[in-house]
Every structure is written in structure tokens, then in C-alpha cells.
C-alpha positions in Angstrom: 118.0 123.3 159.7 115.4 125.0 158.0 118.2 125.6 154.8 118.7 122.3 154.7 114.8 121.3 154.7 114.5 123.9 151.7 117.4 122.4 149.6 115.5 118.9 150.1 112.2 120.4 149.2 113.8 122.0 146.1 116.0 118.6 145.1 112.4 116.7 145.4 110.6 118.9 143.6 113.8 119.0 140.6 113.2 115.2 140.5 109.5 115.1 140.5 109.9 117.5 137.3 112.6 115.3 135.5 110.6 112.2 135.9 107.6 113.9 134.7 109.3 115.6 131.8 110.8 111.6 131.4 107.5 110.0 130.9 106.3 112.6 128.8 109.2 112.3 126.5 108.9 108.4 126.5 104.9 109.1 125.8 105.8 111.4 123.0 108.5 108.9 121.5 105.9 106.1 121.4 102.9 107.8 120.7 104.4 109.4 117.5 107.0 106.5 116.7 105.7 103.2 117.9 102.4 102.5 118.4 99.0 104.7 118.7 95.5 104.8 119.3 92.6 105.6 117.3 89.1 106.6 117.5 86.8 104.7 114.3 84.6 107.6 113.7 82.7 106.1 110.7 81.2 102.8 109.5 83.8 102.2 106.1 85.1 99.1 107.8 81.6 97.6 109.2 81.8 95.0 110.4 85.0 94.1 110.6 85.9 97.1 113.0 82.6 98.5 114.0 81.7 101.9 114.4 82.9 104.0 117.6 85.6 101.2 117.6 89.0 102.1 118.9 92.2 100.3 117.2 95.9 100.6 117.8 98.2 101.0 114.9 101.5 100.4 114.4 104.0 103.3 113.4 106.9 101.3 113.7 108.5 98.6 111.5 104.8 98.2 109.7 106.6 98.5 106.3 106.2 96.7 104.1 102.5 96.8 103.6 100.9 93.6 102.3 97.2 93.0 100.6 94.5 92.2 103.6 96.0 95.1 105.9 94.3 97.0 107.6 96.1 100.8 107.0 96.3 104.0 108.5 96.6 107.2 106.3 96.8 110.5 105.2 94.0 111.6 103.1 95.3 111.8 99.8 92.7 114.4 98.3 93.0 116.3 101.0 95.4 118.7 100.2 93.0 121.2 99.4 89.9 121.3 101.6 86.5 124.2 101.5 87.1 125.1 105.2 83.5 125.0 106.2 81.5 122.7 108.3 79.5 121.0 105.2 82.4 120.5 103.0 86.4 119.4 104.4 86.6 115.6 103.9 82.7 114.8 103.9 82.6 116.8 100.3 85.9 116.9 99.0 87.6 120.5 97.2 88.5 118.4 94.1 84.5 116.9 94.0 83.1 119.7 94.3 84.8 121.3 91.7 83.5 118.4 89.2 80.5 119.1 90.6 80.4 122.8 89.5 82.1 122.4 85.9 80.2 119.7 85.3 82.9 117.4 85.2 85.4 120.3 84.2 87.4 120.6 87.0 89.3 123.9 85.4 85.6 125.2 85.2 84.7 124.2 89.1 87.7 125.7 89.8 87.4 129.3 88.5 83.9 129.2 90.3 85.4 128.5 93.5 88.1 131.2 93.0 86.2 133.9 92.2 83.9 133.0 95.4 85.8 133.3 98.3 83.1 134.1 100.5 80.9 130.6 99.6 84.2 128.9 99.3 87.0 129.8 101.6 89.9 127.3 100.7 92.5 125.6 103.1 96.0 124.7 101.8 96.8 121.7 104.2 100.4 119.7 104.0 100.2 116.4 104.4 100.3 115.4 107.9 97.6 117.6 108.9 94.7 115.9 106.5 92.7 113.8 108.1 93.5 110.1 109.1 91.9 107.3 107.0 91.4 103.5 107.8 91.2 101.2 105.2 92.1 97.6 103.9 94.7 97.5 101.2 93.5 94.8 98.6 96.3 96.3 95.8 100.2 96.8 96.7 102.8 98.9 94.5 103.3 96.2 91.4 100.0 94.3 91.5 96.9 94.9 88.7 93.8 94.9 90.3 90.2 94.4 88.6 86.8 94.5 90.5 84.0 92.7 88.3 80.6 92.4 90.0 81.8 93.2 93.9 84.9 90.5 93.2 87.9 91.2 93.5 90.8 90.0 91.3 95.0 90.7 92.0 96.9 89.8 89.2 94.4 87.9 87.7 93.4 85.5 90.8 90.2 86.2 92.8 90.4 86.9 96.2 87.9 86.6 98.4 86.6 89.1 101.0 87.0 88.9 104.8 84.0 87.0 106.6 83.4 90.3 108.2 82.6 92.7 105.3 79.5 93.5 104.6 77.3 94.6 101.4 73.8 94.3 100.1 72.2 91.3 98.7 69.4 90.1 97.0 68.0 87.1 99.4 65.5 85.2 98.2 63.9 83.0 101.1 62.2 80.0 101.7 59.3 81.7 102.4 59.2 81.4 106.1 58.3 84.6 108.5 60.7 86.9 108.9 61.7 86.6 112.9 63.4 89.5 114.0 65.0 88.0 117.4 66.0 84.9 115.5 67.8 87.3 112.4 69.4 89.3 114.6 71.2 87.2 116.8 72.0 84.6 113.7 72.6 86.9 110.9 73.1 90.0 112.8 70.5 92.2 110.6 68.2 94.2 112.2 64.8 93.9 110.3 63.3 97.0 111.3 66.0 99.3 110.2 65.6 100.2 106.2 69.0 100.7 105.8 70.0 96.4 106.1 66.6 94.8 104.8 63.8 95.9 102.8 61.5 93.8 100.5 62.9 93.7 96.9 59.4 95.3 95.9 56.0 96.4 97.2 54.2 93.4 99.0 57.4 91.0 98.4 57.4 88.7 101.2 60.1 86.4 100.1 62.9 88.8 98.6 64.7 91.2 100.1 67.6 93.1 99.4 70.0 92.8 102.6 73.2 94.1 103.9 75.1 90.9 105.0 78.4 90.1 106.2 80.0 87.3 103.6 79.8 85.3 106.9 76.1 85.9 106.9 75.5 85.3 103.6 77.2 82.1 104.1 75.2 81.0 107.3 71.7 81.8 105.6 72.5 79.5 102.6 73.6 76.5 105.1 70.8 77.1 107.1 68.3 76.9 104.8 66.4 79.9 105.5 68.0 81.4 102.2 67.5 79.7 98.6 69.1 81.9 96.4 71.5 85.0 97.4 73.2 87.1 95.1 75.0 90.5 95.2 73.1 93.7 94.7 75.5 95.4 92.2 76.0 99.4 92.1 76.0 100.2 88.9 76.5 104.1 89.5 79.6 105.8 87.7 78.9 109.2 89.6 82.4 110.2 91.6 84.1 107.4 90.6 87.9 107.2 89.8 88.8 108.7 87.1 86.4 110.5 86.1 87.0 110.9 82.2 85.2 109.4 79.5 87.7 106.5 78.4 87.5 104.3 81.4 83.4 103.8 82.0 84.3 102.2 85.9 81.3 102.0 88.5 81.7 101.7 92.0 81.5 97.5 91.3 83.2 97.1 88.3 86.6 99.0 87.6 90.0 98.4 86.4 92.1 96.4 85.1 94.6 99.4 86.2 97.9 98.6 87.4 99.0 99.9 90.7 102.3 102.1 90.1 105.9 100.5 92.4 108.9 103.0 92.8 111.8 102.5 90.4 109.2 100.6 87.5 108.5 102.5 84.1 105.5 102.6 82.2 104.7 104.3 79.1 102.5 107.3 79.2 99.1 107.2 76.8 96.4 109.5 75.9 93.8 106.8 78.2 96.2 106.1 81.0 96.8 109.8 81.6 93.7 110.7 83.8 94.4 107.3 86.0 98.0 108.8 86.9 98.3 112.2 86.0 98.2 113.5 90.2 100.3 110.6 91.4 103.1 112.4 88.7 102.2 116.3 89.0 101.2 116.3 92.6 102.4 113.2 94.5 106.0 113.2 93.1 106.3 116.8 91.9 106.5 117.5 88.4 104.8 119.7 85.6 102.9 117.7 83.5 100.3 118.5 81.1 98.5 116.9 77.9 98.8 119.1 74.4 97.4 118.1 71.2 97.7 114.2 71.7 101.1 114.4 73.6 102.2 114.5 76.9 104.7 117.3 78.3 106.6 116.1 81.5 108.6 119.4 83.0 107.9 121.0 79.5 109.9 118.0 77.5 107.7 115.8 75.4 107.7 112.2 77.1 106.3 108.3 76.2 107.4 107.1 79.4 107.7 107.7 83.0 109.5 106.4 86.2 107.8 106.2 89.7 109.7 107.5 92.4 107.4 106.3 95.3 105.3 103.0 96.0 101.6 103.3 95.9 98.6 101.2 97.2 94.4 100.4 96.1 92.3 100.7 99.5 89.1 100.2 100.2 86.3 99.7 103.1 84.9 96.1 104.3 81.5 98.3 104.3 81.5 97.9 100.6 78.7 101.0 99.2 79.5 103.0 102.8 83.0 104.0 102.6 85.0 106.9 100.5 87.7 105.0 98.9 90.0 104.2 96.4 87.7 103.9 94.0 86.8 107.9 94.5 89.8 109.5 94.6 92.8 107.1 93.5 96.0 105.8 95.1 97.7 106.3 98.5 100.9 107.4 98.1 103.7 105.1 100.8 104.6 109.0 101.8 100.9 109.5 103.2 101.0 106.3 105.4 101.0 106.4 109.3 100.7 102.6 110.1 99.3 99.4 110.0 96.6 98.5 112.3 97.6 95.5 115.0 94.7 95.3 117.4 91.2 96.4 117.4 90.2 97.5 121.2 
């Protein structure tokens, strides 16, 4: 009797394991295959996913990837990271070491080297960089142009979603501002400095703002706004690629052509620096720049072949997110999914 109550205790227990180790297995399969959850740490993609926000992202059948989606990545500069609190992701390896050259990077680098102590270094592959959300406005094949915050994809404008935000010149009707009445119309909070403050000292009818295009749209029809314009950022600093040909700001870049797997495009002197990591480091080969020519796995070369798809992102929080236009293209290799629901 008492055998037989063991041998069902032990049977129970053996099935109580295998469904357990089941469902984990299944969890596993769709956690890492399918579909996942994510936490929005930062506020890139204000408002259209808020801050603290949680989305699900499809890892399954999300290819291929069209302009307007929402992505989930692999940080592409992130192969390389100073493994200390103040630096990984938030200052980048290959930033900093413009910032010490002073725009050489071979210069920043030897500093770095020979400082170990200051600058301990991480080799990370790629699926253990950090994850990035973006919107893709620029897919493998298109030529993409930003002039004065608007965007243009093979030479058409497209506009941004009603959701994104950026700062704007407002210049009112002169009415009081009415900080229950903004807020729950325009969703600006008056009394924080970082979405409105007057356009100079004493100004009581312009403002610079940071709207939603929805906003922007609603003050105009309402009346309370006269005149609104964008505030453009005319800053250079950081900004992709960082030579001296291509004079981009964080508001006005391109034309640059994104690169598409299997297309050729000749290699020149001013196009070098736009995709000189996308050949060496995203697809593998030696390539360096001597006397006016280019060396491609030591054979001079006027042209080159993609071997991978790439893609332009960018935030909806137009001057708060690290983006494209700081560090390049995403690579399809560095993709994890495509956002389908925001929680």
C-alpha cells in the first residue's frame, strides 16, 4: 500500500516537472521567437509612446520593415562601450573618442588606450548592446533629405505622426496664458521650462514650445495661436558624419541614399565617411582611404556591393532622442522587431 502511494507521489510529482519544464519551453520559444515585451526607459518617442511606457514587439514575420514603423534594435555603435556608469550608451566609445582628438578619432583613440584606468573598454557582440526604439522614416533603397525639421523620401515630403513632438516658436493672440486650459487642450505644462518659455525677457506673446504636430495644429484652429513656426537646431556638434564635406545639423541633413543588399554604388572621396563602418565593420571588410583612393581588402576599388539591407531611424521626440542622425544606419542584422501594440 504504502509502495504503491510512493510510485503515485513520484508519477505526480514527474508530471508536475514536465508540465513546468513545457511551459517554460513554450515561454522561452515565444519570448525569444514571437512576440516580447518592453520597458520605454526614455522619452525619444514622446509622445507617441510616452515615457515608462511598455510596448510589445513582434520577433516574428515583422520583415519586411516599412517607413512609419516603429522598430526594435541593436545599438549599432555599441560595439565598443567605456564600461563605467557615466559613459556605455549615454556617452558613446566612438563620441568620446571625437571628443578627445578633437574630431580625430585615431587621436581619441590612442588617449583611451593608453588610459585604461579612466577608460576601461567593453568588446560587446551584437546581441548584447542595448535595445533601441525608433521609427524608421528611410528603408534599404530610399534617399532621404531633412530640410528645416521636414522630411523628404525620394523626393516627396512626408509628414510626421500627429504625436511627435518638437519646439516651436508660437506667437499668440495675446490672451493670458491659462495653465489648466493649455494643459488639458494642448497638453503643455506652462510651468515646466523645458515645453514653454517666453521667446525673450518680458515677451508675453511668444514663446518657444514643445508641441505635438497635433497641437500645433489645434492652436492654429483655435485661434489662440497666430503664427507658429518650427524652432530649427542649427547645431552640427555629433552629428552624422562627422567630416568636413557634408556640413549636416541635426535639422537639415542629407540627400544620402540609404544602402539595399545586392545594389552597387561607386565609392568617392565625399561619400567615404557616410559609409565607410557599414563596409569595414557592418559587413566585414578592410577598407581604408590612401592618397585620394580607396583600398577595399588591400585592392584599389571605385565601387562597392552591399551585402545586407539598411535603414534611417529616428525619435517622434525630435531634439530628445540619439538617433540616426548621430551615429548612422541600422544594419537588418541588428534588428529584433517591429513594435505591434503599445501597453
Amino acid at each position: 500500500m504504502k509502495q504503491g502511494s510512493s510510485r503515485r507521489r513520484f508519477l505526480g510529482l514527474w508530471i508536475g516537472i514536465s508540465i513546468a519544464v513545457i511551459l517554460f519551453g513554450v515561454w522561452f520559444f515565444i519570448r525569444t521567437y514571437v512576440v516580447a515585451a518592453y520597458n520605454v526607459p526614455t522619452g525619444a518617442m514622446e509622445k507617441t509612446i510616452p515615457v515608462k511606457s511598455k510596448v510589445l514587439v513582434s520577433r516574428m514575420g515583422y520583415l519586411p520593415i516599412k517607413r512609419g514603423d516603429i522598430v526594435v534594435f541593436h545599438f549599432p555603435a555599441g560595439d565598443t562601450v567605456i564600461n563605467l556608469p557615466d559613459y556605455q550608451s549615454m556617452r558613446p566609445y566612438y563620441d568620446v573618442l571625437r571628443e578627445l582628438g578633437r574630431g580625430n578619432v585615431d587621436s581619441g583613440r590612442q588617449i583611451v588606450l593608453a588610459d585604461p584606468e579612466n577608460y576601461p573598454l567593453d568588446i560587446r557582440p551584437v546581441n548584447k548592446r542595448e535595445n533601441y526604439l525608433k521609427r524608421c522614416i528611410g528603408v534599404a533603397g530610399d534617399t532621404l533629405e531633412m530640410r528645416d525639421e521636414i522630411v523628404y523620401i525620394n523626393g516627396r515630403e512626408h509628414a510626421w505622426p500627429s504625436e511627435a513632438e518638437t519646439y516651436f516658436h508660437v506667437v499668440t493672440n495675446g490672451q493670458p496664458l491659462d495653465e489648466a486650459n493649455i494643459k488639458a487642450r494642448y497638453g503643455v505644462d506652462i510651468t515646466n521650462a523645458e515645453e514653454v518659455r517666453p521667446a525673450g525677457a518680458g515677451n508675453t506673446t511668444e514663446f518657444e514650445m514643445l508641441l505635438t504636430w497635433k497641437a500645433r495644429e489645434k492652436m492654429l484652429k483655435d485661434g489662440f495661436a497666430r503664427e507658429i513656426s518650427t524652432e530649427i537646431d542649427d547645431s552640427s556638434y555629433g552629428v552624422f558624419p562627422y567630416d568636413g564635406g557634408h556640413r549636416w545639423t541635426r535639422d537639415n541633413y542629407g540627400p544620402l541614399w540609404v544602402p539595399k543588399a545586392g545594389a552597387s554604388m561607386q565609392l568617392t572621396a565625399l561619400n567615404y565617411p557616410i559609409y565607410e563602418r557599414i563596409i569595414r565593420t557592418y559587413e566585414g571588410n578592410k577598407l581604408e582611404m590612401r592618397d585620394g583612393k580607396i583600398y577595399l581588402n588591400g585592392r584599389e576599388e571605385t565601387k562597392y556591393t552591399f551585402k545586407m539591407n539598411y535603414y534611417w531611424v529616428i525619435g517622434d521626440n525630435l531634439h530628445g532622442s540619439q538617433d540616426s542622425r548621430y551615429w548612422g544606419f541600422v544594419p537588418e542584422d541588428h534588428l529584433i522587431g517591429k513594435v505591434s501594440s503599445i501597453l
